[in-house]
KOLBAKOL-940700 format. One record per residue (C-alpha): residue number from 0; residue in three letters; x, y, z. Coordinates in nm, 2 decimals, padded with zeros to 4 digits, always signed. Each point is the difference from the previous one (the first is absolute). Last residue first. Example, Ala and Ser with C-alpha at 12.3 -4.5 7.8 and 13.67 -1.06 7.14 Angstrom:
REM residues 2
<atom pos="1" code="ser" c1="+01.37" c2="-00.11" c3="+00.71"/>
<atom pos="0" code="ala" c1="-00.14" c2="-00.34" c3="+00.07"/>
***
This chain:
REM residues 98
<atom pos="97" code="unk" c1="+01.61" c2="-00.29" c3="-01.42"/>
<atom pos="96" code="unk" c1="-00.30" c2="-00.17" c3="-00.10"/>
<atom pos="95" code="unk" c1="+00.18" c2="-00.31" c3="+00.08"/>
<atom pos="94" code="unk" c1="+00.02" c2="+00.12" c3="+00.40"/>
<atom pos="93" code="unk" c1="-00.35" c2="+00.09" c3="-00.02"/>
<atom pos="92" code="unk" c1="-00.10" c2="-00.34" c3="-00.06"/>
<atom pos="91" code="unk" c1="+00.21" c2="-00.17" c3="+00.24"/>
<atom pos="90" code="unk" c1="-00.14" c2="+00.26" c3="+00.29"/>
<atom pos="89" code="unk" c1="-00.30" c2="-00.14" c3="-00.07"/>
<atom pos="88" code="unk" c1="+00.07" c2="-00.35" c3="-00.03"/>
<atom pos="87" code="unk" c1="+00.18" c2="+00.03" c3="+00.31"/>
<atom pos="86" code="unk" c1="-00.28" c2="+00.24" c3="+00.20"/>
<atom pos="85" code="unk" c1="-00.24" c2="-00.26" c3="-00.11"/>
<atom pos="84" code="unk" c1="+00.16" c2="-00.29" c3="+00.18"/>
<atom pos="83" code="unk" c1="+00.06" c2="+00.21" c3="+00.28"/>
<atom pos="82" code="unk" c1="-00.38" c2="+00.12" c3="+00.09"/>
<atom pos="81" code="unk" c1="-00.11" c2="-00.39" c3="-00.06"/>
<atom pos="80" code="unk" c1="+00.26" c2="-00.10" c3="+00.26"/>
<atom pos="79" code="unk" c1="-00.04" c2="+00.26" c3="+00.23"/>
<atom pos="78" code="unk" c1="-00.40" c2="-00.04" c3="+00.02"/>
<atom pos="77" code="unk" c1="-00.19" c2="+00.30" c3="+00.07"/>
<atom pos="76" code="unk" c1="-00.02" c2="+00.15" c3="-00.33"/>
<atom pos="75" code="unk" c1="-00.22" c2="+00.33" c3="+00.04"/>
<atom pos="74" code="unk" c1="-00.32" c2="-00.01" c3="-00.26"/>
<atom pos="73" code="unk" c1="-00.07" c2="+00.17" c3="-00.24"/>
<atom pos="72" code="unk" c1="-00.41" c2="+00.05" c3="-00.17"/>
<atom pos="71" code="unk" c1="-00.10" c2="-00.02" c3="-00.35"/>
<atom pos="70" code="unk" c1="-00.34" c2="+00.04" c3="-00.10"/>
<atom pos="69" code="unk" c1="-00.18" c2="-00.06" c3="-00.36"/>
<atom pos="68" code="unk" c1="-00.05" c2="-00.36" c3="+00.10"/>
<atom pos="67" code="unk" c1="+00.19" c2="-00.08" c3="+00.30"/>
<atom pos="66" code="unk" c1="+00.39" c2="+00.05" c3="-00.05"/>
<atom pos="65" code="unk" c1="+00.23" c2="-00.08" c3="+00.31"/>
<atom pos="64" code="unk" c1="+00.35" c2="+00.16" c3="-00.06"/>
<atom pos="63" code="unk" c1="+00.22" c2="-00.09" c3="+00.24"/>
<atom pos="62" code="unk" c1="+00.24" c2="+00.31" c3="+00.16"/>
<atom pos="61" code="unk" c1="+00.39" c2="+00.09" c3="-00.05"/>
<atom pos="60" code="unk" c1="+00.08" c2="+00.30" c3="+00.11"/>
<atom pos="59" code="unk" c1="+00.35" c2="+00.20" c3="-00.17"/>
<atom pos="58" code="unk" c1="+00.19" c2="+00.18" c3="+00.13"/>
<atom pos="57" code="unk" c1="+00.19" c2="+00.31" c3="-00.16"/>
<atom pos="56" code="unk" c1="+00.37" c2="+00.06" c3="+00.13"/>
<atom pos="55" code="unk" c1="+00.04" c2="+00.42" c3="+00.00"/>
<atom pos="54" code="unk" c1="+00.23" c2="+00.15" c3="-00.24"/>
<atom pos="53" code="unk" c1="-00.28" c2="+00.15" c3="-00.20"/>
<atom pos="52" code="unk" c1="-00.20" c2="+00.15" c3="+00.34"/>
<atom pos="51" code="unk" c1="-00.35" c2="+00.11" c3="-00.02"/>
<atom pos="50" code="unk" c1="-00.14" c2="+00.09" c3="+00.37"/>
<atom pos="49" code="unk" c1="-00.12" c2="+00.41" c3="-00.14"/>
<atom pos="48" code="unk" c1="-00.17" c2="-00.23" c3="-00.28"/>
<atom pos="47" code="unk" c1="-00.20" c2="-00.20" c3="+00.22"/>
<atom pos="46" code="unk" c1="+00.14" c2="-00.38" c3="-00.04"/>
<atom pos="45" code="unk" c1="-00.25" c2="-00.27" c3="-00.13"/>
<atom pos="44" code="unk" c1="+00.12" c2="-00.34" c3="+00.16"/>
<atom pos="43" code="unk" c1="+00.07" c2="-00.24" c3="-00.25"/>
<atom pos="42" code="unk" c1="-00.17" c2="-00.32" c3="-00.14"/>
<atom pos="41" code="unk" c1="+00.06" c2="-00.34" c3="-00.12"/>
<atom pos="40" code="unk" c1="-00.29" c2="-00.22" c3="-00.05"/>
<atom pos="39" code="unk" c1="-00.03" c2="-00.33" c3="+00.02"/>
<atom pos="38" code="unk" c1="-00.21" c2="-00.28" c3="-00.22"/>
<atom pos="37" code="unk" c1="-00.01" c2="-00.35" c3="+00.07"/>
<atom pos="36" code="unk" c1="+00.07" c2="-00.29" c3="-00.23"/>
<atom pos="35" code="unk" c1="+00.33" c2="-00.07" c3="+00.08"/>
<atom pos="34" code="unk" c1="+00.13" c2="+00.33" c3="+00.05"/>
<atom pos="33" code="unk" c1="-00.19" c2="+00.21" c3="-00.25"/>
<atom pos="32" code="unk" c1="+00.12" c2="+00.38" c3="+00.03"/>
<atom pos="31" code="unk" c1="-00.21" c2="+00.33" c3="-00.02"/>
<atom pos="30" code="unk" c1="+00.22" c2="+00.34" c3="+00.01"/>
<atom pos="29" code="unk" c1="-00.01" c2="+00.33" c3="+00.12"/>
<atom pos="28" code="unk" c1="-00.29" c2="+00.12" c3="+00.17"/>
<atom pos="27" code="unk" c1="+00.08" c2="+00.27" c3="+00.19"/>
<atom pos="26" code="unk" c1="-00.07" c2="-00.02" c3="+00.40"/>
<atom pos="25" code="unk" c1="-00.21" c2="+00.28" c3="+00.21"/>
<atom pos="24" code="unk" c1="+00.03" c2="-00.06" c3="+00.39"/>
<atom pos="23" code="unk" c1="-00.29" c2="+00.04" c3="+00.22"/>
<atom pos="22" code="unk" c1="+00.15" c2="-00.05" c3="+00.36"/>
<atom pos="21" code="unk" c1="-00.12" c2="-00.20" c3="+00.27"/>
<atom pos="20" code="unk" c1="+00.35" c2="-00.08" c3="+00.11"/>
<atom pos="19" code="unk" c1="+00.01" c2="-00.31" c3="-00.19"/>
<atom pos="18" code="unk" c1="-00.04" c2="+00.18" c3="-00.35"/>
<atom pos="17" code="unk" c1="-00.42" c2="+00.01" c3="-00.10"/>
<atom pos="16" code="unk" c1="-00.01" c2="+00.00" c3="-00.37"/>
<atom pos="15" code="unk" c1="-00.06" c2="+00.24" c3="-00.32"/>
<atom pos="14" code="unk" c1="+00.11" c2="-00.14" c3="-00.34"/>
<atom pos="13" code="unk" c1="+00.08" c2="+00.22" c3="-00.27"/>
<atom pos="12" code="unk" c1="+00.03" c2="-00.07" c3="-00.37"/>
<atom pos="11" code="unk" c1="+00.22" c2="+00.18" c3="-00.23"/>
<atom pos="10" code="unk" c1="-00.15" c2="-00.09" c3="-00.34"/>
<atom pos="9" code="unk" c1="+00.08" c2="-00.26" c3="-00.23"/>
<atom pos="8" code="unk" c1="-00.17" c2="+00.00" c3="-00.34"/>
<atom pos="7" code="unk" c1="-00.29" c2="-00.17" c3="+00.01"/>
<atom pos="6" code="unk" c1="-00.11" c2="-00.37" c3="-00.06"/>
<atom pos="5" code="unk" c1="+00.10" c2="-00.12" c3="+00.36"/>
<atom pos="4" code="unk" c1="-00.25" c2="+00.22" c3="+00.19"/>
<atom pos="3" code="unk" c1="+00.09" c2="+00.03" c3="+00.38"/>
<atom pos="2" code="unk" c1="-00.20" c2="+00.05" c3="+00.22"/>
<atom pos="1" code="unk" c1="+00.10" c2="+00.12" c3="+00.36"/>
<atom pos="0" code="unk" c1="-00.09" c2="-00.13" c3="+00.36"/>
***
């Protein structure tokens, strides 16, 4: 669970879960998309310094963002369809950035 306050500057935000192995993984926060009227999140896996590699392809994981007040929780996206759909219009996006 993280907050995140919309009226400051952005600051690196880091989200602890629970991998599939059992494993507490650390994700970057790096982007919040609508997709038809629900907001995802994009993050990354933070890398330990000694594991940094430039030429290496970076990942990205794609969770829903549930907010509940002043909480905001992810959540995995279990459907394939939903996970796709949001996957094109995010890799759309980043595709006219460049």
């Amino acid at each position: 669970m993280a907050e995140i306050n919309e009226n400051q500057e952005f600051e690196t935000q880091i989200i602890e879960t629970i991998d599939e192995n059992g494993e507490t993984v650390e994700l970057e926060l790096l982007d919040i998309v609508d997709v038809e009227g629900v907001e995802y999140a994009v993050l990354q896996e933070v890398e330990e310094d000694d594991e940094y590699d430039e030429d290496a392809e970076v990942e990205a994981v794609l969770m829903r963002l549930i907010r509940k007040g002043d909480k905001v929780t992810f959540e995995t996206i279990d459907d394939d369809e939903e996970f796709n759909i949001v996957n094109e219009y995010i890799t759309s996006l980043y595709a006219e950035e460049d």
